[in-house]
N, C-alpha and C positions, 0 to 999 in steps of 0.2 A: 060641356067642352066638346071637342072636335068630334067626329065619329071614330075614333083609335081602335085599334083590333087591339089582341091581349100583347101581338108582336112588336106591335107599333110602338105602344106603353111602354112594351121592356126596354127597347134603344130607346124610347125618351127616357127611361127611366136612369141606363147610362151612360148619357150625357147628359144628366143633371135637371133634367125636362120633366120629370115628373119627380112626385115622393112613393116609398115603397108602401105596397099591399096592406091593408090591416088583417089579421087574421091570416097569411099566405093564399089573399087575395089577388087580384093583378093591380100593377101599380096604379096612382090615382094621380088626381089633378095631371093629367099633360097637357104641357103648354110647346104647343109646336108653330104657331102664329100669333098674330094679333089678335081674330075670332076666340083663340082657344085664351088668350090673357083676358079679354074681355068678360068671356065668361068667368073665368077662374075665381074674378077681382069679385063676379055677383056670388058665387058659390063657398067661397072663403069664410070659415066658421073660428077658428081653431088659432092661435098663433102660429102653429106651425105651418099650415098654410099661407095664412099672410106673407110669413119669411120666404116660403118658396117663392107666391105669387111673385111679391116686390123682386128677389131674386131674379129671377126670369125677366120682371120688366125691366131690370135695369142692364144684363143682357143684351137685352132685344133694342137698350135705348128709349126705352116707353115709361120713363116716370112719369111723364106726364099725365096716366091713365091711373097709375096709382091713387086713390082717395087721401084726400088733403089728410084726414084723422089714422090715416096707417102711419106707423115706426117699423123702419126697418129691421128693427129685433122681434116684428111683428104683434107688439102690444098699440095698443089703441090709445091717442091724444084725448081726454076729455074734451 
């Protein structure tokens, strides 16, 4: 994802652009463009990620970028 400083992450973080810290880490996944959604969609492990990704893409107007086999509850279509 983007090159985010730990400051940048935190306003993404609230305005709903990123997920918080694991461990009182600095927050993770921000999605502050298209590059950073792009990445996110290849970086996305976890459901809870997914939910943010999609989140964010639909935000931004970019389901389109979404993978056919994501659910917006962020479980995976067989």
């Amino acid at each position: 994802m983007g090159d985010h400083n730990t400051a940048a992450r935190v306003a993404l973080l609230k305005q709903g652009k990123a997920l918080p810290g694991k461990n009182g880490g600095p927050p993770r996944f921000p999605i502050a463009d298209s590059s950073d959604l792009d990445s996110a969609i290849g970086l996305a492990r976890t459901p809870e990620e997914r939910r943010h990704v999609y989140k964010c893409a639909r935000a931004m107007n970019m389901l389109g970028k979404i993978p056919a086999n994501w659910r917006p509850d962020g479980t995976l279509r067989s």
